[in-house]
Structures are given as structure tokens and as C-alpha cells.
N, CA, C and O atoms as a DFTB+ gen file, in Angstrom:
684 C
 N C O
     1  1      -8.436      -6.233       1.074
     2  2      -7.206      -6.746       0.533
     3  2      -6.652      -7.854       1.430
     4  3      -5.897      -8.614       0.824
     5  1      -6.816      -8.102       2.569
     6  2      -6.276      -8.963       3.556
     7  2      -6.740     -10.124       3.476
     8  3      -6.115     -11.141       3.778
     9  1      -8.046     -10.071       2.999
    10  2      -9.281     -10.946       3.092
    11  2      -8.538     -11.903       1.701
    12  3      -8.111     -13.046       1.864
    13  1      -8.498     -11.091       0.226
    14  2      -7.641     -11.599      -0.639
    15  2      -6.227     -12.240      -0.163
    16  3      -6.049     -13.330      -0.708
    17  1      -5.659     -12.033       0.306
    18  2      -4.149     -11.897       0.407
    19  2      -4.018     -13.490       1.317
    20  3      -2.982     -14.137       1.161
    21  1      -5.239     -14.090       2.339
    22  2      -5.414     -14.484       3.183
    23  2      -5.719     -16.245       2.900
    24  3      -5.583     -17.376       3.366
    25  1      -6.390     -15.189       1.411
    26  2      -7.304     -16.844       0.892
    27  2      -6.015     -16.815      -0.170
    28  3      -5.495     -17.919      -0.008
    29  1      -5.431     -16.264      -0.937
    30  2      -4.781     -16.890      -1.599
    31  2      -3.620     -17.883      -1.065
    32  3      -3.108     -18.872      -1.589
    33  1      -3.374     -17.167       0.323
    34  2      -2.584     -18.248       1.035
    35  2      -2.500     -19.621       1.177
    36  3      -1.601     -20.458       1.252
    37  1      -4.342     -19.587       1.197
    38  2      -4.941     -20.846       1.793
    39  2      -4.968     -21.767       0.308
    40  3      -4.765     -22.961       0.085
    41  1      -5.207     -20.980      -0.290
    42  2      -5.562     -21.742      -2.176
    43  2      -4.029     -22.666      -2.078
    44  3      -3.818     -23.876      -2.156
    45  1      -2.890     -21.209      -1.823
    46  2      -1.634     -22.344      -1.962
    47  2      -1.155     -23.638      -1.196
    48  3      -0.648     -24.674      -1.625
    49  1      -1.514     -23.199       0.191
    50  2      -1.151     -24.223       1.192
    51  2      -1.907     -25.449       0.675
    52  3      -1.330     -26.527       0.819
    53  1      -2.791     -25.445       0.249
    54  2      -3.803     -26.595       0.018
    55  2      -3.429     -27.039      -1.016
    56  3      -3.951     -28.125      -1.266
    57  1      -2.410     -26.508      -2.110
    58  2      -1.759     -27.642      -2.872
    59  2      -0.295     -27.576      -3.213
    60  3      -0.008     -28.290      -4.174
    61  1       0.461     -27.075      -2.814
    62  2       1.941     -26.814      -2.732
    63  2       2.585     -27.660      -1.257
    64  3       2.216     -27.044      -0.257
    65  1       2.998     -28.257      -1.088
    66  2       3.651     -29.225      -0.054
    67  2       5.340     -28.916       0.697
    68  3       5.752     -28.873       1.857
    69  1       5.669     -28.828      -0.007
    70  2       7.128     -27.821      -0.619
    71  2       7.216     -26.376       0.531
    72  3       6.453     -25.425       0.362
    73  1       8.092     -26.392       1.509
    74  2       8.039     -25.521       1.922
    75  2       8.346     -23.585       1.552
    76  3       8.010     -22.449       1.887
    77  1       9.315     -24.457       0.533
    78  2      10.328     -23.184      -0.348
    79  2       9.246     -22.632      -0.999
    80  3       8.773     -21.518      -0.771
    81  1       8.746     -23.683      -2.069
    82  2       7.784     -23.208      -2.738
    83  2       6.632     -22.508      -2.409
    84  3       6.221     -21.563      -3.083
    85  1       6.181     -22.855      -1.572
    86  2       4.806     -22.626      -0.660
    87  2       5.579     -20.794      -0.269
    88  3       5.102     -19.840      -0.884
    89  1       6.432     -20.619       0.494
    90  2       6.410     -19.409       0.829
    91  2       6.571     -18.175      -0.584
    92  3       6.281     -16.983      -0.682
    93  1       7.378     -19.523      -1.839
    94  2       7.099     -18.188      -2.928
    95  2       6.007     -17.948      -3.453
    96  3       5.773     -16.866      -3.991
    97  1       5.027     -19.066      -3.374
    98  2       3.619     -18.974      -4.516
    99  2       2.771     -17.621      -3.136
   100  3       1.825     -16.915      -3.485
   101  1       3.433     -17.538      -1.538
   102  2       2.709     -16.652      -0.862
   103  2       3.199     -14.972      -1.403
   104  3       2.423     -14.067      -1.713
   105  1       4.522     -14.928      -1.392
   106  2       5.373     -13.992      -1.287
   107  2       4.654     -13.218      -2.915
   108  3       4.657     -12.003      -3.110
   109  1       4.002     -14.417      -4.078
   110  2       3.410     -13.885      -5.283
   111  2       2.050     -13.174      -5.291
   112  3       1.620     -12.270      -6.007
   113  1       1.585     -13.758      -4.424
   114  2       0.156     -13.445      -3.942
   115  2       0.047     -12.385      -2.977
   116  3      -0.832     -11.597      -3.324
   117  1       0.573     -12.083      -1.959
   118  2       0.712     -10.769      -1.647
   119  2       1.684     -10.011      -2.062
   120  3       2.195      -9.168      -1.326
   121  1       2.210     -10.295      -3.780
   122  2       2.782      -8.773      -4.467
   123  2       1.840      -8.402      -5.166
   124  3       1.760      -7.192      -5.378
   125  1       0.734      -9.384      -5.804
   126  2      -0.053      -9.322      -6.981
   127  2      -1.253      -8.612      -5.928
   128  3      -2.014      -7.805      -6.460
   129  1      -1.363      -8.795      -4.995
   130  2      -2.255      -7.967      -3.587
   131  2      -1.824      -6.924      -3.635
   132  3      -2.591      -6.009      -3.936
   133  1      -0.522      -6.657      -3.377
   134  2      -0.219      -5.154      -3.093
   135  2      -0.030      -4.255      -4.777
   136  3       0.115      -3.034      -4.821
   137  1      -0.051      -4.726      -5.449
   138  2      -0.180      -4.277      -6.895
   139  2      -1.454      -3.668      -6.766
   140  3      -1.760      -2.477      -6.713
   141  1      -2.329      -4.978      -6.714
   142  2      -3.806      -4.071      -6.604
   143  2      -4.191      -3.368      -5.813
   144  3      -5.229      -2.745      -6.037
   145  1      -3.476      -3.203      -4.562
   146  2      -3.766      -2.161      -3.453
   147  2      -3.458      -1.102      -3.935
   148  3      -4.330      -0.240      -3.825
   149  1      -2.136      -0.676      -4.663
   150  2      -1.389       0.332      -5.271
   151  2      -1.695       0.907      -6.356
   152  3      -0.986       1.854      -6.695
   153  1      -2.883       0.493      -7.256
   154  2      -3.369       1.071      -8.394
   155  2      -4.957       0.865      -7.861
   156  3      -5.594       1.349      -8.798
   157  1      -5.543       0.591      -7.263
   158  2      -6.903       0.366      -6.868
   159  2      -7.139       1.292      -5.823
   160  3      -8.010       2.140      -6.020
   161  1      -6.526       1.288      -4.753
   162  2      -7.222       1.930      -3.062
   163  2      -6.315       3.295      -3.318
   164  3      -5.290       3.374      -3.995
   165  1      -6.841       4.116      -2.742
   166  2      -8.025       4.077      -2.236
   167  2      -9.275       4.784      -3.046
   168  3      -9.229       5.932      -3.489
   169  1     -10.591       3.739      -3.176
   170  2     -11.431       3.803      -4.330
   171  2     -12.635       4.597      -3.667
   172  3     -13.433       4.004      -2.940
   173  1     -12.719       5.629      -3.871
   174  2     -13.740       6.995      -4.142
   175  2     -14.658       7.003      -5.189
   176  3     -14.432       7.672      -6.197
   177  1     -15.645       6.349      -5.066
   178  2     -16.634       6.779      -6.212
   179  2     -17.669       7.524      -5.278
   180  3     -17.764       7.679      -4.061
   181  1     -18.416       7.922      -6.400
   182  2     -19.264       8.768      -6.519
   183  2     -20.862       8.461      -7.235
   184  3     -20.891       8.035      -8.389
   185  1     -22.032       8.681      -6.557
   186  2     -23.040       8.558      -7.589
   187  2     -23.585       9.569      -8.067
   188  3     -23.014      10.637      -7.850
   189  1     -24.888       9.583      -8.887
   190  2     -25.542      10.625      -9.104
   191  2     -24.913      12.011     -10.391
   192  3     -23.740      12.200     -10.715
   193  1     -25.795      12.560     -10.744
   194  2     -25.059      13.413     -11.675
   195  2     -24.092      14.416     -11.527
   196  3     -23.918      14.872     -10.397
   197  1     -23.402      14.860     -12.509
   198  2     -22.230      14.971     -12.455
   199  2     -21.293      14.669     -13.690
   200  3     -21.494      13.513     -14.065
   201  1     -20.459      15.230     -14.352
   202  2     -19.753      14.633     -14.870
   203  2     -18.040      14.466     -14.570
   204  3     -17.364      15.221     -13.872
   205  1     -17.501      13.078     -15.419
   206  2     -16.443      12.879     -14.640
   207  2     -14.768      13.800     -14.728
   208  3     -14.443      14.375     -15.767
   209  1     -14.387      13.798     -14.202
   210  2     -12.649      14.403     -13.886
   211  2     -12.096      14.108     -14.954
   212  3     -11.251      13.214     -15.018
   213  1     -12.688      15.187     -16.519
   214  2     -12.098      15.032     -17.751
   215  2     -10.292      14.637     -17.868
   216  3      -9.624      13.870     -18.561
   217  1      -9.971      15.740     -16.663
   218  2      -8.308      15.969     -16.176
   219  2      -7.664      14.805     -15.654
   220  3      -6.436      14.803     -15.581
   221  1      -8.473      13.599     -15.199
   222  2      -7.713      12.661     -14.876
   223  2      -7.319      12.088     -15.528
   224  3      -6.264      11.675     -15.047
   225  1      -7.594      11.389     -17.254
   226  2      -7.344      10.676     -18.186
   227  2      -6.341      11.853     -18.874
   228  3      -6.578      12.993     -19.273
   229  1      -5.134      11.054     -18.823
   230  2      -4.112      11.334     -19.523
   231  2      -3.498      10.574     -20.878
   232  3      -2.787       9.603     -20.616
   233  1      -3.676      10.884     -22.267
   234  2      -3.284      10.375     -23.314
   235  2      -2.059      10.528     -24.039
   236  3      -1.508       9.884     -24.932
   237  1      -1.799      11.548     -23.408
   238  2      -0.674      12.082     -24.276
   239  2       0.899      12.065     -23.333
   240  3       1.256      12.869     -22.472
   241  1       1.670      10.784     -23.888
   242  2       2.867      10.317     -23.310
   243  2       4.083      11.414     -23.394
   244  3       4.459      12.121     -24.328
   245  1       4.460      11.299     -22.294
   246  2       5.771      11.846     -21.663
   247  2       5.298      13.384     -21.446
   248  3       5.844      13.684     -20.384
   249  1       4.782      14.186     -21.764
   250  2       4.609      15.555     -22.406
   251  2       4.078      15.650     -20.980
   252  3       4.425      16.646     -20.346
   253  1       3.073      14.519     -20.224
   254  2       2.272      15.116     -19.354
   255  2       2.596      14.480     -17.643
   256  3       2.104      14.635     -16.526
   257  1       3.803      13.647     -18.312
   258  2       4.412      12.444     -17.017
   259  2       4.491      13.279     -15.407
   260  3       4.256      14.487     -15.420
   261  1       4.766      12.722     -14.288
   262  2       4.614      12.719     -13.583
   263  2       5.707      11.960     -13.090
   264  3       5.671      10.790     -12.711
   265  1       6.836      12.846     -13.131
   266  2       8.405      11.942     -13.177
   267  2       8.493      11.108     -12.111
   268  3       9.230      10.207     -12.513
   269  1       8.134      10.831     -10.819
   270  2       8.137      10.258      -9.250
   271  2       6.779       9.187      -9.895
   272  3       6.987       8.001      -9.641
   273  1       6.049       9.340     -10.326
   274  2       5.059       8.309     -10.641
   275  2       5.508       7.011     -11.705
   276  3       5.336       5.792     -11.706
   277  1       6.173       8.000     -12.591
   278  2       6.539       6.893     -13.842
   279  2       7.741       5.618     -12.716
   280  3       7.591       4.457     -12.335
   281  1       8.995       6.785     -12.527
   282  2       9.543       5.588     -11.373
   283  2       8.854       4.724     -10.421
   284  3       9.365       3.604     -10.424
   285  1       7.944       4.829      -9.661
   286  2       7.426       3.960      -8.906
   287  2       6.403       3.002      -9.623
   288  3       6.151       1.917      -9.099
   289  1       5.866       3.334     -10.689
   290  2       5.227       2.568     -11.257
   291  2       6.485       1.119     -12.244
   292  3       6.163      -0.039     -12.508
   293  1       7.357       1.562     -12.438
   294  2       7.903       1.174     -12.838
   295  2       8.682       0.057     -12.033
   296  3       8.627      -1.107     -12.430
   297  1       9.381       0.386     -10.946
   298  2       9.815      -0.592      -9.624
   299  2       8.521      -1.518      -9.065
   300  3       8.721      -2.519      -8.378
   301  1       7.194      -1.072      -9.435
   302  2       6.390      -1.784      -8.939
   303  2       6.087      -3.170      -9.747
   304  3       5.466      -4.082      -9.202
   305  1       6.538      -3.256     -11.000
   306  2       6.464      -4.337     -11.761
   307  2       8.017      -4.826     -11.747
   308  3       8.095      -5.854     -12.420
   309  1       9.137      -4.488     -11.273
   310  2      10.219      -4.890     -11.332
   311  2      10.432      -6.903     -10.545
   312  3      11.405      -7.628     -10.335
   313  1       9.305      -7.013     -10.408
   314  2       9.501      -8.308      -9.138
   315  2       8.870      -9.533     -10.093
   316  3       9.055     -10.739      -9.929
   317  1       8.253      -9.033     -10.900
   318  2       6.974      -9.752     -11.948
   319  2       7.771     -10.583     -12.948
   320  3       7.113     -11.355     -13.644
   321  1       8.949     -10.543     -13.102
   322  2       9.814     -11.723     -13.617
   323  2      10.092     -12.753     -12.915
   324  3       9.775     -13.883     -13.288
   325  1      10.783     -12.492     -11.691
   326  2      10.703     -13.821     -10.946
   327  2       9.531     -14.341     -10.875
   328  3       9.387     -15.478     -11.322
   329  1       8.372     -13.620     -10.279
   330  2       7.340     -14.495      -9.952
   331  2       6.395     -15.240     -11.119
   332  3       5.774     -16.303     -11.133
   333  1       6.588     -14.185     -12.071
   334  2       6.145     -15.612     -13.754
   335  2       6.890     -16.776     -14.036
   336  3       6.403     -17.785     -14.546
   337  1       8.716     -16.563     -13.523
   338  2       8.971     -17.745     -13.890
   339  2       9.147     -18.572     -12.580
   340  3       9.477     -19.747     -12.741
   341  1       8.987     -18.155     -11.400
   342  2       9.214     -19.291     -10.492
   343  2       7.413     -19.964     -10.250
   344  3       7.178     -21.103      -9.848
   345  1       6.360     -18.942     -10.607
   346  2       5.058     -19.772      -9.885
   347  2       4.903     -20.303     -11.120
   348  3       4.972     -21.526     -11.245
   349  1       4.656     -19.423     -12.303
   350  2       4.092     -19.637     -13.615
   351  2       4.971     -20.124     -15.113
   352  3       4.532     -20.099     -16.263
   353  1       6.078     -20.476     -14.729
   354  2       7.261     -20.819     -15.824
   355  2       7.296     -20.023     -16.948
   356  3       7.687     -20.282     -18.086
   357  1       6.930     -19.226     -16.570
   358  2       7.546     -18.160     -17.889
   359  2       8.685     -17.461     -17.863
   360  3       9.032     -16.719     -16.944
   361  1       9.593     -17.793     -19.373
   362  2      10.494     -17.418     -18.833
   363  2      11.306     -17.022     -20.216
   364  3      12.496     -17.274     -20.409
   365  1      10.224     -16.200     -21.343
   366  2      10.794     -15.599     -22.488
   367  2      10.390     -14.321     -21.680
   368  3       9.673     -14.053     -20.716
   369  1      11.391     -13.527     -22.750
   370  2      11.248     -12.023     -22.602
   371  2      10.253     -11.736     -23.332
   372  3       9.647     -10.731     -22.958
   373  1       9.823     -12.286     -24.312
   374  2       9.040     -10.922     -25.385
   375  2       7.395     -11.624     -24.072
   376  3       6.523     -10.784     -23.851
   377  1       7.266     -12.697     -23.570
   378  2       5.973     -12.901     -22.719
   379  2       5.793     -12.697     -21.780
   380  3       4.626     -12.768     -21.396
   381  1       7.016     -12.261     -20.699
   382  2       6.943     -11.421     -20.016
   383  2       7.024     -10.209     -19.857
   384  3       6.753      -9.725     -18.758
   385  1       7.506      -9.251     -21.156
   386  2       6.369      -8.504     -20.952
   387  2       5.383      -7.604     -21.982
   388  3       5.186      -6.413     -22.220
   389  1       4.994      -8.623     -22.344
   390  2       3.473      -8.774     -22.977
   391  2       2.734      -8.864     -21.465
   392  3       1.990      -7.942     -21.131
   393  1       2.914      -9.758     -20.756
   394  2       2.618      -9.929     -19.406
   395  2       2.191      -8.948     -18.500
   396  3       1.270      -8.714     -17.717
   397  1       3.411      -8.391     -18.998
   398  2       2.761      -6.793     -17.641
   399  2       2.215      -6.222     -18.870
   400  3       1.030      -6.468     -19.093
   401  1       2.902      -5.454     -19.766
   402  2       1.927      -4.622     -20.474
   403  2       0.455      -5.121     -20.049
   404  3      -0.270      -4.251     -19.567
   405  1      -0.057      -6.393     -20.169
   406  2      -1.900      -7.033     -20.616
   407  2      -1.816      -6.301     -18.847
   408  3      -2.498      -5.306     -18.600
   409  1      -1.053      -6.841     -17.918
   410  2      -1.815      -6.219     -17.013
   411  2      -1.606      -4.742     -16.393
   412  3      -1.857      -4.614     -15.194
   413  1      -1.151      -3.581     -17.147
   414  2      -0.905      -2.615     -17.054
   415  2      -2.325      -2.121     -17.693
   416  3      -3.356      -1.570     -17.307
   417  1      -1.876      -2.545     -18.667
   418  2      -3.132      -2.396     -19.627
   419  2      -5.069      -2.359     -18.663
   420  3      -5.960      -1.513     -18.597
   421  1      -4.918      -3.530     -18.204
   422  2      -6.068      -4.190     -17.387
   423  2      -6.324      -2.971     -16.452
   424  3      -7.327      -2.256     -16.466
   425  1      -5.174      -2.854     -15.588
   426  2      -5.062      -1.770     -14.205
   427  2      -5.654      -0.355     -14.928
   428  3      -6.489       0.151     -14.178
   429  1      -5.523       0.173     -15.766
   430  2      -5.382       1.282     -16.229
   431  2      -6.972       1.571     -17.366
   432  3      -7.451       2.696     -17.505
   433  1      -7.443       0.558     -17.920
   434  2      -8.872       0.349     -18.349
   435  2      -9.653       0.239     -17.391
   436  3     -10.717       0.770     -17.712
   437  1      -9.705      -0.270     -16.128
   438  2     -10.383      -0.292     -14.863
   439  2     -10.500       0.901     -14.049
   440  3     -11.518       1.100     -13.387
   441  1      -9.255       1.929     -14.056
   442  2      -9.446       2.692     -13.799
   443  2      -9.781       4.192     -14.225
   444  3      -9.788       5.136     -13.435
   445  1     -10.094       4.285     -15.777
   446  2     -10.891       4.492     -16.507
   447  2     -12.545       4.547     -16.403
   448  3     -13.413       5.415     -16.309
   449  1     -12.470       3.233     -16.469
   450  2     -13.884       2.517     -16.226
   451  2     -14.829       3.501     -15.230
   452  3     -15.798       4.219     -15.474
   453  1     -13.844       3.093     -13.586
   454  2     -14.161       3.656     -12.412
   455  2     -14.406       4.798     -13.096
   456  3     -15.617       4.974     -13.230
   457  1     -13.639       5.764     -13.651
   458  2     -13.497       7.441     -13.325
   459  2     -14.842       7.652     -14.501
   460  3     -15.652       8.437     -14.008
   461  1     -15.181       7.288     -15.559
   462  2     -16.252       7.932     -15.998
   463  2     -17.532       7.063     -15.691
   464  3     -18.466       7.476     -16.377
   465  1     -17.872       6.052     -14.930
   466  2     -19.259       5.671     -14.505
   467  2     -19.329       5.404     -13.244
   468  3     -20.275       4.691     -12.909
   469  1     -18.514       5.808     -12.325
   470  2     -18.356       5.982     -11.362
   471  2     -17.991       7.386     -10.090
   472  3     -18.053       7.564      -8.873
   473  1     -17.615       8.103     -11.291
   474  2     -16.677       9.118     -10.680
   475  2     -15.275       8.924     -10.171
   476  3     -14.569       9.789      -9.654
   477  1     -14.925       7.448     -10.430
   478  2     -13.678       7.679      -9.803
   479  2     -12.534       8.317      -9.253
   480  3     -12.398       9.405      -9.812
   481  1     -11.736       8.135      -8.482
   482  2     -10.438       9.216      -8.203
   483  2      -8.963       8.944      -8.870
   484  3      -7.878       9.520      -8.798
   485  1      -9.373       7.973      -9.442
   486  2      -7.551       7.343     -10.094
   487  2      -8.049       8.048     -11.155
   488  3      -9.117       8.561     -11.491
   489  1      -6.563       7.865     -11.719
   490  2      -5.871       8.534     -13.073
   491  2      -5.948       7.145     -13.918
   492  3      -5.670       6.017     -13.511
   493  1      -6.319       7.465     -14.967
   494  2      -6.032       6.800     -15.881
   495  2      -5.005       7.448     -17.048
   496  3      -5.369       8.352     -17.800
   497  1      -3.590       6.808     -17.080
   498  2      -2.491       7.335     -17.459
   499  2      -1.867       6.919     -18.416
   500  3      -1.058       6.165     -17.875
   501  1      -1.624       6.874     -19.773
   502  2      -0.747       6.283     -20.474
   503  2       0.516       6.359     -19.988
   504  3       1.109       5.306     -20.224
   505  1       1.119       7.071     -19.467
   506  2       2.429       7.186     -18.989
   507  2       2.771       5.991     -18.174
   508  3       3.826       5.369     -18.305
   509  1       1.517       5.601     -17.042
   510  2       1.584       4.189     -15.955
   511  2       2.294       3.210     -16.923
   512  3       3.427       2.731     -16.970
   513  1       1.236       3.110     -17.635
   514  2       1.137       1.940     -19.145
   515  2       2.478       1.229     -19.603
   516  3       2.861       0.059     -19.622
   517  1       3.213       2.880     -20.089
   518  2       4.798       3.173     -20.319
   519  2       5.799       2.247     -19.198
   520  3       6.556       1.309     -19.452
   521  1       5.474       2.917     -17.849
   522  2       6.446       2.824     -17.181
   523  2       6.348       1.059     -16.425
   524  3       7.269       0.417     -15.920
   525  1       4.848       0.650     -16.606
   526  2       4.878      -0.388     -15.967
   527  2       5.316      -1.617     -16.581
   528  3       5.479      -2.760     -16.151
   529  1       5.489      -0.960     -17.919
   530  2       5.561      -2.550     -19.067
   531  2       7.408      -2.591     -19.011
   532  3       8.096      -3.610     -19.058
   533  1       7.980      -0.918     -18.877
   534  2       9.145      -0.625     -18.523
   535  2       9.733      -1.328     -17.644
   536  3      10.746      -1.981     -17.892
   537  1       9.024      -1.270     -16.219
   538  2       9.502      -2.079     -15.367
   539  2       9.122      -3.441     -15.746
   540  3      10.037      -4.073     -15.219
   541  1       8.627      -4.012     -16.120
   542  2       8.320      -5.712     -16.200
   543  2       9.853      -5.874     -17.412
   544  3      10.449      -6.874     -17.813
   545  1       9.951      -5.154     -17.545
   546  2      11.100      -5.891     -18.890
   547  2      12.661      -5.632     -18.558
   548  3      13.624      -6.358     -18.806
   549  1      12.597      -3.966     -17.712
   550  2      13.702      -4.133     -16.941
   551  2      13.888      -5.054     -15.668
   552  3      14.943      -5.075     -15.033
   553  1      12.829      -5.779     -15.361
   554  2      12.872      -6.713     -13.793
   555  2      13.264      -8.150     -14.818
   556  3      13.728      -9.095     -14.180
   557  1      13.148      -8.299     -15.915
   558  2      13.292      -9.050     -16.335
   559  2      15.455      -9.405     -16.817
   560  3      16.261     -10.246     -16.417
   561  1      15.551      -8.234     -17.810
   562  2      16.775      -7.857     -17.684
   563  2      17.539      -8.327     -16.411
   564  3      18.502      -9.094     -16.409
   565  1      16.919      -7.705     -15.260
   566  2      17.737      -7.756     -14.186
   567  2      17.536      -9.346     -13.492
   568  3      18.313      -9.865     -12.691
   569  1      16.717      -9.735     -13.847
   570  2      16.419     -11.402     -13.047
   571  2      17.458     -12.345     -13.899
   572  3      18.011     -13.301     -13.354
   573  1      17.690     -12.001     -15.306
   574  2      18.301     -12.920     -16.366
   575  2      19.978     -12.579     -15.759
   576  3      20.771     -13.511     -15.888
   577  1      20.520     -11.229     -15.090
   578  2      21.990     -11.160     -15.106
   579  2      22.344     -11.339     -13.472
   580  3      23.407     -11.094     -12.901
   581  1      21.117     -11.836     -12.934
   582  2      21.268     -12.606     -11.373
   583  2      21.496     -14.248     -11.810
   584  3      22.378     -14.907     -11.259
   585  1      20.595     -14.841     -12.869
   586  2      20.603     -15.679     -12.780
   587  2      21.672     -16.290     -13.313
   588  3      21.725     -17.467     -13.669
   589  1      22.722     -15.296     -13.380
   590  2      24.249     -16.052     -14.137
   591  2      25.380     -16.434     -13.148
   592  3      26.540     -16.720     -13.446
   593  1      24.816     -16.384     -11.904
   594  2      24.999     -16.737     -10.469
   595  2      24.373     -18.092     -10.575
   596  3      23.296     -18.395     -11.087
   597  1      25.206     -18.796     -10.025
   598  2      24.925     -20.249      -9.311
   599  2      24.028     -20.563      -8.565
   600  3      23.274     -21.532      -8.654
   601  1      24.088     -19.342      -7.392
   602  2      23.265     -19.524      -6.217
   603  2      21.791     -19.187      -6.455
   604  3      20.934     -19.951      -6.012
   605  1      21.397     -17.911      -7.237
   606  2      20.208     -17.663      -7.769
   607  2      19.579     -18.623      -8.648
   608  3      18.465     -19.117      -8.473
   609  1      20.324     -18.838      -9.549
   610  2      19.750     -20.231     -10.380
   611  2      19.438     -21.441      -9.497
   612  3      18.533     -22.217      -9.800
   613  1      20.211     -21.602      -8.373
   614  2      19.888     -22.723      -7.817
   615  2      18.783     -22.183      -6.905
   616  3      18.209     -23.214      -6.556
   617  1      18.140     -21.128      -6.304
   618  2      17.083     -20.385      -5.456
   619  2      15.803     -20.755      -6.361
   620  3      14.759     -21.354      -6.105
   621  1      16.336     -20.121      -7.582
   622  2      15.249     -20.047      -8.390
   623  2      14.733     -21.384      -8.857
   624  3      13.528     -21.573      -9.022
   625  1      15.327     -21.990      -8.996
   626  2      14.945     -23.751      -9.070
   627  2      14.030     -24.117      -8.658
   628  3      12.953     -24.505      -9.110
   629  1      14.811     -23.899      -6.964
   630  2      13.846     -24.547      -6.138
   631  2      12.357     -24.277      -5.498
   632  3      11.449     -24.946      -5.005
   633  1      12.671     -22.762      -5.827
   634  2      10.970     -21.970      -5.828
   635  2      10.489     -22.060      -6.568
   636  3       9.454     -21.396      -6.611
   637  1      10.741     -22.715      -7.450
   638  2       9.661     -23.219      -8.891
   639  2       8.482     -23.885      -9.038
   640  3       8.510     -24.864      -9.784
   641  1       7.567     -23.631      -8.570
   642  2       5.919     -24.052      -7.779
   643  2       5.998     -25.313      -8.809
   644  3       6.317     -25.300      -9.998
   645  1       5.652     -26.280      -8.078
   646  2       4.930     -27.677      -8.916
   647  2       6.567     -28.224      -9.246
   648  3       6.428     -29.361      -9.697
   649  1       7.683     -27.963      -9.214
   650  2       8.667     -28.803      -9.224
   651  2       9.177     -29.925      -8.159
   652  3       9.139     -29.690      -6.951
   653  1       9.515     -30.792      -8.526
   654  2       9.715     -32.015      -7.565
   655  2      10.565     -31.714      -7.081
   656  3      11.411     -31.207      -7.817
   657  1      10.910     -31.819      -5.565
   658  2      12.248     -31.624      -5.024
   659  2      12.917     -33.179      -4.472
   660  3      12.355     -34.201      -4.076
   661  1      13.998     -32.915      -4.605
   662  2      14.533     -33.996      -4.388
   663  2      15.133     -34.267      -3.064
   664  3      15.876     -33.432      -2.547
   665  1      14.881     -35.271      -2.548
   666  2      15.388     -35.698      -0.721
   667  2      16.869     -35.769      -0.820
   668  3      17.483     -36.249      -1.773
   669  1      17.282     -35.354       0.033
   670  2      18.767     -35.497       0.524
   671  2      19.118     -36.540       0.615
   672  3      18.661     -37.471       1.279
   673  1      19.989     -36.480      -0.064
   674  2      20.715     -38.410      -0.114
   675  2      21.756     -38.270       0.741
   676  3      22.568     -37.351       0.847
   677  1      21.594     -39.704       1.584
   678  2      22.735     -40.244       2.500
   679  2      24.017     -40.528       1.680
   680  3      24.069     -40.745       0.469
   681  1      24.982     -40.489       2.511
   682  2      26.021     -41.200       2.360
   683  2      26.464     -42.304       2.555
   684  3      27.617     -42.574       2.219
């Protein structure tokens, strides 16, 4: 993960100039790092026969939740509004989160994947699914009634990857 986290740095520095910017397109890249640290590691497979941890795939919503999981899964996508619209300009609701859902979705087919041809140790959860698309839409909510602040709107501006900033004019 460091190794990731390290080069995406480098991807940005090498075309972001912008200091503001530059530290948000980093600050995106090691959340979208620690996302995958947090639904990925730690990865336990297994070879050879065997079949897989029928009990880990969970289909059936709310009935089988994991109340401390749904919350943290949920705060874990809470940040994924700013960073669509300050790196990636997105900045409707119904596409952000379509946004997380596709990558809730993604996280949660992968770890699937892992658990029956692999043996994996993650859960594959509809409930995650629930709570993560939850949080992308409540981080969203909550980014739209910051941004009715001056100062955030003007933050958010200026971390807006690929926007021109403008030099300080003399007097």
C-alpha cells in the first residue's frame, strides 16, 4: 500500500504545479489507499481443496448487519464528495453516489471473488454495499451545507485540481 500511496504522489507532483492543489490530489490518493487498505488487508488466501466460508457472503440486508460495521463503513465513504468534486469535478448528487455505490459495489465483488477461488477471509456483505453508498450521499449532504460558507467554497475552489489560480495582484 505505501508503494501505491507513494507513486500516486509522484503521478501528481508531475503534473499539478499548484501547491493547494497538489496536497489535495495527495490527501485523495492516500484516502482512495486507505479505502483499499480497509476493505482489502489483510488478504488471507488459501490454496488447494477445500471449500469456501459459505458464512461469509451475506445477502440478506439489515436482518444480518453488523451495527459497528455498517457505521464505519459508512464514515469511510463520508470524504468521497469532496474529493470527486475538488480532483474530479463532480458535483451532482444522483453521480456521486452512483459513484460510491459502482465502487462499493467493485470492493465487495472482489471480495467475493477472493472468498470463493481463493479462500478468502473478507466478507462479502450487502449490508457494506448499504452503508457505503449511505455514506457517499450523506458526505455529500454534508459537503453541500459546508459549502454555504464562504470560506469552504472559497477552500474548495482552490483545491480544485487543474484550476488556474490566480497571482496576487499589487496595489
Amino acid at each position: 500500500m505505501l508503494v501505491l500511496g507513494i507513486a500516486l504522489m509522484a503521478f501528481a507532483a508531475r503534473r499539478i504545479r499548484d501547491r493547494v492543489q497538489l496536497v489535495n490530489a495527495w490527501l485523495a490518493g492516500w484516502y482512495a489507499v486507505a479505502v483499499l487498505g480497509a476493505t482489502m488487508l489483510p488478504l488471507h488466501v488459501g490454496w488447494g481443496p477445500g471449500s469456501p466460508d459459505w458464512y461469509r457472503i451475506i445477502l440478506v440486508p439489515i436482518l444480518e448487519m453488523r451495527p459497528a460495521d455498517f457505521i464505519l463503513n459508512g464514515a469511510m465513504m463520508l470524504p468521497l464528495a469532496w474529493f470527486l468534486q475538488t480532483v474530479f469535478r463532480v458535483t451532482r448528487e444522483p453521480r456521486v453516489v452512483l459513484i460510491g455505490f459502482l465502487i462499493s459495489l467493485t470492493i465487495e465483488l472482489t471480495q467475493l471473488l477472493l472468498l470463493v477461488t481463493v479462500h478468502g477471509t473478507r466478507w462479502a456483505d450487502v449490508n457494506d454495499l448499504l452503508s457505503n453508498t449511505l455514506g457517499a450521499w450523506l458526505g455529500f449532504i454534508f459537503l453541500e451545507s459546508l459549502l454555504r460558507f464562504a470560506f469552504v467554497r472559497d477552500l474548495a475552489r482552490r483545491c480544485e485540481v487543474g484550476r488556474p489560480q490566480l497571482a496576487a495582484t499589487r496595489s
